[in-house]
Structures are given as C-alpha cells and as structure tokens.
N, C-alpha and C positions, 0 to 999 in steps of 0.2 A: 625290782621286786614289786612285788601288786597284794592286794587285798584278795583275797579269792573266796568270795561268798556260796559256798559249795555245801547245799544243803543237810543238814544234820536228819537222816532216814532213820524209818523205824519208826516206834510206839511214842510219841510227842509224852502223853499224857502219862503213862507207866512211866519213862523215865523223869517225868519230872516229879514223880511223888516217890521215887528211888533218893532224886537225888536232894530233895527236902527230907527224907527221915537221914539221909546221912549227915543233913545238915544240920541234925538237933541231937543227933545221936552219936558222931564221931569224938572220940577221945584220942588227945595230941601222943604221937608214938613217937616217942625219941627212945630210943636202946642207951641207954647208960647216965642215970640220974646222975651223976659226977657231971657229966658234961655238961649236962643244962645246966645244971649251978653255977658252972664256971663259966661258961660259953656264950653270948647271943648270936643267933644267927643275921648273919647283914644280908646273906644273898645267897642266890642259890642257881645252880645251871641241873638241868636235867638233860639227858641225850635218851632218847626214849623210840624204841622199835615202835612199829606202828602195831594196830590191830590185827584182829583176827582176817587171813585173807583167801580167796578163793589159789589154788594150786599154783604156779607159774608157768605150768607147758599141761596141760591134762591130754596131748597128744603124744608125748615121752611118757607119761605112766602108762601110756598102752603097751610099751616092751616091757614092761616090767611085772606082767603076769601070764599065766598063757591061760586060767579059765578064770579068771575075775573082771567085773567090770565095776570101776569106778564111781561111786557118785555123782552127781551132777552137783555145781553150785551156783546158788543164786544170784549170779553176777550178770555185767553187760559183758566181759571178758576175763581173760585168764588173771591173777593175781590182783584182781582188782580188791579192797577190803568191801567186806559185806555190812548189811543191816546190822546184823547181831556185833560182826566187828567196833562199828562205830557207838553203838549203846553200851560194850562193856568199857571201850576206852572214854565214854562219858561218868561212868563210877568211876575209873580211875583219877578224872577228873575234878570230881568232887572228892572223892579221900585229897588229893593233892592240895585244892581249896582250902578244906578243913584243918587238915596236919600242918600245913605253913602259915596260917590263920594261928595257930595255936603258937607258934614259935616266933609269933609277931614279924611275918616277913608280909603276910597279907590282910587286907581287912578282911574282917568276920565277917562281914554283908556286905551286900550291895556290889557295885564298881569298882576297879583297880583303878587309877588317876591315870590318868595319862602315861604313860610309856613305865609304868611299873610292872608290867606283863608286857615279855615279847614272848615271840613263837615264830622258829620260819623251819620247813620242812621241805624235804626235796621233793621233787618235780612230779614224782608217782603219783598216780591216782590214791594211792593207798596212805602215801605219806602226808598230803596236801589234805585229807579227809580228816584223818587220825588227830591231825594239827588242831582241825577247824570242832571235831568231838572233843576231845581234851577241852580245849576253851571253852567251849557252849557247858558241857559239864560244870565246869570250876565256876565258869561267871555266866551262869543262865540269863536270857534277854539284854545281855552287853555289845553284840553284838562284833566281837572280836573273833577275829580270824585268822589264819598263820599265813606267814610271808612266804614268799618260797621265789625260784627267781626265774625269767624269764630268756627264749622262750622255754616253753616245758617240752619239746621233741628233740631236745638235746641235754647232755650229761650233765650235772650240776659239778663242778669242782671241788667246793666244798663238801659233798659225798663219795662223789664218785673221782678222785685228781683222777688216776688212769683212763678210765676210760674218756675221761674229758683233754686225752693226751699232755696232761701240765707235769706226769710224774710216771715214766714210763720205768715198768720192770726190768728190774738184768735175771732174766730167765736161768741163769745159770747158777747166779749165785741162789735165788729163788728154788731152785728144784734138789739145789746140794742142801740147803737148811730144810728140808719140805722131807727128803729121805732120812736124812738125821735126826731128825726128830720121831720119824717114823721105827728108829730103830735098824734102818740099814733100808729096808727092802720096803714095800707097800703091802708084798704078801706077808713079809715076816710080822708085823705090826701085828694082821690076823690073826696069829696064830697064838695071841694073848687070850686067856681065858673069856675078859667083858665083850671086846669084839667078835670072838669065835661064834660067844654063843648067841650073840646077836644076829648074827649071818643065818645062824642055824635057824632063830625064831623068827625070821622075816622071811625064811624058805616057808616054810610052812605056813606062813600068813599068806602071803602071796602069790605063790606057786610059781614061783620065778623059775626062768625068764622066758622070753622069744627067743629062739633060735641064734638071732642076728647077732643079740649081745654078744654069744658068745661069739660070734664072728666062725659061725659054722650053718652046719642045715640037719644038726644033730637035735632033736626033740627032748632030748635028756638036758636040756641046755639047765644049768642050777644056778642061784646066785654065787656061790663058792667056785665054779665054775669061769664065770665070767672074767676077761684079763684085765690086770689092774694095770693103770699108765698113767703118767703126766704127760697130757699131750699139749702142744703150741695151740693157744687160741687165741688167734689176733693180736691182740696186746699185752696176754697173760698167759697162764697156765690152767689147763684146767683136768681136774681130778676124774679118771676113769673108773669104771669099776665096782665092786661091793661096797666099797665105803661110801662113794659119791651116790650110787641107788637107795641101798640103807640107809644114808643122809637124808634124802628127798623123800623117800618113802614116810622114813620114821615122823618126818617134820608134818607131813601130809597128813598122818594119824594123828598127831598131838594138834592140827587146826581140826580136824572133824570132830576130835573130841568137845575142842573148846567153842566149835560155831552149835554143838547141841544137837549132833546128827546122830540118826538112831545105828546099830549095828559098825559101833566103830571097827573099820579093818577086818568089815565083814565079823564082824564079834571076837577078833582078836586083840581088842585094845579097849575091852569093856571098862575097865578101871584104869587109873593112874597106873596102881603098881604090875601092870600087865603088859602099859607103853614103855615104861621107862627102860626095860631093858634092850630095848630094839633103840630109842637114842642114843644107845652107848654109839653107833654111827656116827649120826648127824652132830655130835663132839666131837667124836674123832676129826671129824672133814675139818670142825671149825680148827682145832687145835693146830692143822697142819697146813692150812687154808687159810687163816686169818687172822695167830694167833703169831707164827715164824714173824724173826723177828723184822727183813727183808719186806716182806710182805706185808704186816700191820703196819711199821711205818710207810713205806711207800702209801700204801690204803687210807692212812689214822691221821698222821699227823697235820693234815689240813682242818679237821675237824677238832684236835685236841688242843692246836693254839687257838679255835677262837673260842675253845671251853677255857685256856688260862686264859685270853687276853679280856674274856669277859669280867671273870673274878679279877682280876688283877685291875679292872675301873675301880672298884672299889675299896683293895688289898694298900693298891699304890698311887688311886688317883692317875690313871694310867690314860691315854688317849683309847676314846671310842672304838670297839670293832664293828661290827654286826647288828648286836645291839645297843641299845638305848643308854650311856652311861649313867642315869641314877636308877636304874630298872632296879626290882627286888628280884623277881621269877622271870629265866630267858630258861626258851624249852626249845630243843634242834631235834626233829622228830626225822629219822633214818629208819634203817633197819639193822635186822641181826648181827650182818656183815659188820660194820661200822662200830657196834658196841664189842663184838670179838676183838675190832684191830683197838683199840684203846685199850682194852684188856692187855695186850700184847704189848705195847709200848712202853706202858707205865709197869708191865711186869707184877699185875694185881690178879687175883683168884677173888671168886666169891662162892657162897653153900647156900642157895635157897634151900628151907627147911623139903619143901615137895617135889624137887629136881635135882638133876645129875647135876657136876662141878660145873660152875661155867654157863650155863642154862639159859639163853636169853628170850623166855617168854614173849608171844605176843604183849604189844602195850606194855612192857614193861622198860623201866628205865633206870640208870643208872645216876645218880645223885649226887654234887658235886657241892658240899656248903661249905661258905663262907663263915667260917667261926672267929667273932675278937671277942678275948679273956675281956673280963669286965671287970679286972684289977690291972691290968699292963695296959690296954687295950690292942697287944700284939694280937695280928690273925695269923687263923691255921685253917688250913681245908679238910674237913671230912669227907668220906665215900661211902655211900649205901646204895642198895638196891632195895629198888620197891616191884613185885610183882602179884599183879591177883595167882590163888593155887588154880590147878585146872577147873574144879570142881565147883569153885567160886564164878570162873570163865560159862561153865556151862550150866551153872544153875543162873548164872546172871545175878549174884548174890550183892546186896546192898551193904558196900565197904561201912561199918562204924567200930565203936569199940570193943564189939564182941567178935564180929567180923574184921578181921584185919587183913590186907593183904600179907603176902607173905612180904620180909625184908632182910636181909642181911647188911651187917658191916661188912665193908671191904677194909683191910689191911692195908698200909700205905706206908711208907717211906719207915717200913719197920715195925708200926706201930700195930698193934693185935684192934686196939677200939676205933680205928681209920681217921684217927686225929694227928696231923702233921701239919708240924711247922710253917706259916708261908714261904721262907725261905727256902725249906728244904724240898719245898712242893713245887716252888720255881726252879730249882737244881734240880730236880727229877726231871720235868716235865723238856727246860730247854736242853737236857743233855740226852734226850730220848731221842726227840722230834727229827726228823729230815726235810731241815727249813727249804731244800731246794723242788717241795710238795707243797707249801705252804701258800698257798691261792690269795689272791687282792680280796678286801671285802667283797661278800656278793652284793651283785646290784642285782 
C-alpha cells in the first residue's frame, strides 16, 4: 500500500469557504433520539462509491442512439471522476467531519491523531481521488491521503475477488438465480409496468438504437427491439440488452445531471423527477447483477469481512485487519457494484427520500456504527446511508443543518431503526459470507 498524494482539482478557495461555513453551521444528524440516549458511538466504517465520473466507454454510447450525439467530458479519459466530482465529494467530507465530530468519534478541529482516520480505496483513478477528496474535505491542510494497494494496473481483490481470479463464478448456478429473480425470462421481467415504461421513456430520449444492436441492418432497430442475453464474459456473466443499455444510459443521465451539464439527455432528464423513471433500469441490472445471491457473495464477501473484522477491533478486541486497530473513522471507497453486493449478502434494502429502492448515488456511502449501551456497555451495529439529493450534487450545495444530505436507516437483523445486536450482527454477517472469496489483508 502507498500514500498517493493526488491532487485535490478544482476551485481551492470556493471550496474552502464551502467547507468553513459547514463547519460552523452543521448540526449532528442522528435519526432516532432513543438511540443517542442510549447508545455512544465507538466507531464507525463507511464503504462509500466514489464521485461523480466521466462515462466508462463514451464509444458504446455511440450504438445507442442513431441521431444523438453525446456530450463530451472534462476528463483525461473515459470514467475518470471529474473537477466537479472531487469538490462535491469534498462536502461530503466535511458533513462526515462534522456529523462524527458531533457523536464524539472525531475532534471538532484541527487533526485526527495518528491512525484514527484510515482510508484505502481501489486502484481506479476515480476511486484513489474520491479517497484523497473525502480526506482533504473532512481534515483540510492534514495532509492525509487514501491507501489503496499496489501495483494499480492490476485488479485489487479486495474489490474486485473475480476478477483478481481468488473467487471465480459457477456461471450456471449464476444465471439459474439471475433468471429467477428475473421472473422466468429477461424479456418477461419487461413486460412489468416500472420497466416497460422505462424502455418506452429511453426510446424516446434517445432514439435507440444502431442497427447492430439489433443484430440486423433493419433501421427501425428500437430499444424493445434489441435481444436480451446472459452471455459468457471471461470470468463472468454479462447482461445484454434493454436493461443493461437503459442501465448505462440511465446512469449516464443521473452523472450529467449531478457534474451540472446543461440540457440533460438532450432536455430529457431536466428534473429529478423526469430521470428517475428511466432508472427503474439501471436497478433492475443491479438487482439481478449484484444483488443474486451467487453473485454478491462471490463479488461482496471479501469487502464485508474487512467491514466486520474492522468493527469487531473494537466490538471484541479482535486482531488487526486493514486498518489501524484503535482507529475511530476507516472509509473503503469502491463503487456501486460493491455497495449492491453488501446489500445482497446481508439481505438489507434501503429508501433515499430523492431515489428509487436501492439507489447508490455517486459519493454516497453506506454507514456501519459501532454502538455500546452506556448502561450494559454491550455493542450493537447500526446501518445508515448517507447521500447528497441530485440537486444538492448540482447546485454544489454546502451540506449544514438546514441542508442535509439525504439519509436513510437500514433495517438489519430484523430491526426497523438498524440497531442489531453485536452478536446477531456477527451471526448474520459469518453465516452469509463465502469465506473461500475472502482475500489476505491488502498490502
């Protein structure tokens, strides 16, 4: 692992007077005054998508119009995260400072001490940035950085087991739970009211498709048109089709929205509530993509033991993982994928008030505290999510008390307020996992 001093772009001066009035003006968000009463928090893990980022192929969105031309973004390459990405994941930052500052896990000022903030992030350009805004946000002039692990032209294990071959697919059991879930068929799934009409509203956004998709030389070629397939790719499975284009597309809209580009989707996704129906897709994928249960554990379970073995330093006094054992704040900055398959293991939903089920916003992360009763001193782990709304994303709006991100409880081991036992949260957690995905610390 290395320090990766990777410059924080963008407006130096606007962010930093962003993240001074958050810093005098944020009020501590806990959801459920019961809990603070009874609860303090000791610690805390966050698993957190990175920023806002430029496309990941902008030469595959060319089949998927036949008179539209895409935007350009401001990148050195394709899904690289942008300027605007790295300044809103610095608000995120400072809310995060502020809010755990409030819950006594961080100081109010100044410097964390020595290894009471860790941070390691995969290999991505986008993820290794996201790491290094976060930090600068929360502890401006500290000059901390996220770990991430070496070299970076190869798969990290800890995000990626398959493709870093430690945790190969059984494609069969893989695409029998992938159809089941779908309801029998790929097409039949379609033919549900939320996705029909989504197919429908991304026709007409984009004037889908090329020809080829359809795998013809018919010019009528339509998104509904298109064949849907699980095909073999390399190590995995990968999703053909209306879902998987409407996927990409819809995702494509919701970063233009939030980098602050003008004529989103060609003016088809001017508002929030104009995109959200076209993600009913790019849920769909995840849900049958990263959600099954085959597939999130093979995908999750390297990353969700070193989210228990982290809390568990301090739950049990437990041997060292990844991070720092007296740390307060360890932050594993991935992406979407990663936060779906956790979702999927531990068998948890969550309802951003401003997004579909499930939703995992740029920058946004999912939240794992360490709570002991402060009459037993037994612990328990809460779950929340924290996300800026789009609107927040694109106005670039300065998180405080009046401004909140968006957050939800997650439900957990039964519980409606996402407070579970630590026992029962270690019975969830080791009865999920598929310890034979489970990766050596990263070096």
């Amino acid at each position: 692992m290395r320090r990766d001093p990777l410059h924080i772009s963008g407006s130096r001066n606007g962010l930093k007077q962003r993240i001074l009035l958050a810093a005098l003006g944020l009020a501590v968000l806990l959801p459920g005054a019961a809990v603070a009463q009874q609860f303090t928090v000791e610690r805390v893990v966050l698993v957190s998508r990175h920023g806002v980022r430029a496309p990941t192929s902008m030469k595959s969105l060319t089949d998927y119009t036949k008179s539209r031309t895409w935007p350009a973004w401001p990148v050195a390459q394709d899904a690289d995260l942008t300027a605007r990405g790295e300044e809103l994941v610095s608000l995120m930052g400072a809310f995060y400072r502020q809010h755990f500052a409030g819950l006594g896990v961080l100081p109010a000022a100044g410097c964390p001490a020595a290894n009471q903030v860790y941070a390691y992030a995969d290999v991505a350009q986008r993820t290794r940035r996201t790491g290094n805004a976060l930090l600068a946000g929360a502890f401006p002039g500290c000059g901390l950085y996220a770990q991430h692990r070496l070299p970076i032209d190869k798969p990290d294990p800890l995000f990626h087991p398959v493709e870093a071959g430690v945790c190969p697919i059984d494609k069969t059991i893989a695409r029998q739970e992938i159809l089941k879930a779908a309801g029998g068929s790929l097409e039949q799934v379609l033919q549900k009211p939320p996705y029909r009409d989504a197919v429908s509203k991304l026709q007409s956004v984009l004037d889908c498709c090329q020809p080829r998709l359809c795998k013809s030389n018919d010019s009528a070629c339509t998104l509904g048109a298109v064949p849907s397939d699980l095909e073999d790719k390399g190590d995995g499975l990968s999703l053909q089709g209306p879902i998987a284009i409407g996927s990409t597309a819809s995702e494509v809209f919701l970063l233009e929205y939030a980098q602050g580009m003008r004529d989103v989707a060609w003016d088809g996704a001017s508002t929030p509530d104009k995109l959200m129906p076209m993600l009913q897709l790019h849920d769909l994928q995840f849900d049958l993509m990263e959600r099954t249960s085959h597939l999130a554990k093979r995908q999750g379970s390297a990353l969700v033991y070193q989210v228990y073995e982290t809390l568990r330093q301090t739950a049990e006094r437990g041997p060292a993982p990844v991070a720092p054992p007296d740390g307060k704040l360890t932050v594993f900055v991935g992406h979407d994928t990663n936060i779906a398959n956790i979702g999927g293991i531990l068998g948890v939903d969550w309802q951003l008030k401003g997004y579909l089920r499930n939703e995992t916003p740029p920058a946004g992360a999912m939240a794992f505290e360490l709570l002991k009763d402060k009459t037993s001193g037994q612990y328990s782990v809460r779950l929340l999510y924290f996300s800026q709304t789009l609107d927040q994303m694109r106005n670039a709006v300065t998180l405080n008390a009046t401004q909140p991100p968006d957050q939800a409880s997650i439900p957990v081991c039964g519980n409606k307020d996402g407070v579970c036992a630590w026992a029962d949260f270690a019975k969830l957690v080791l009865g999920a996992l598929d310890m034979s995905c489970v990766v050596p610390t990263p070096r």
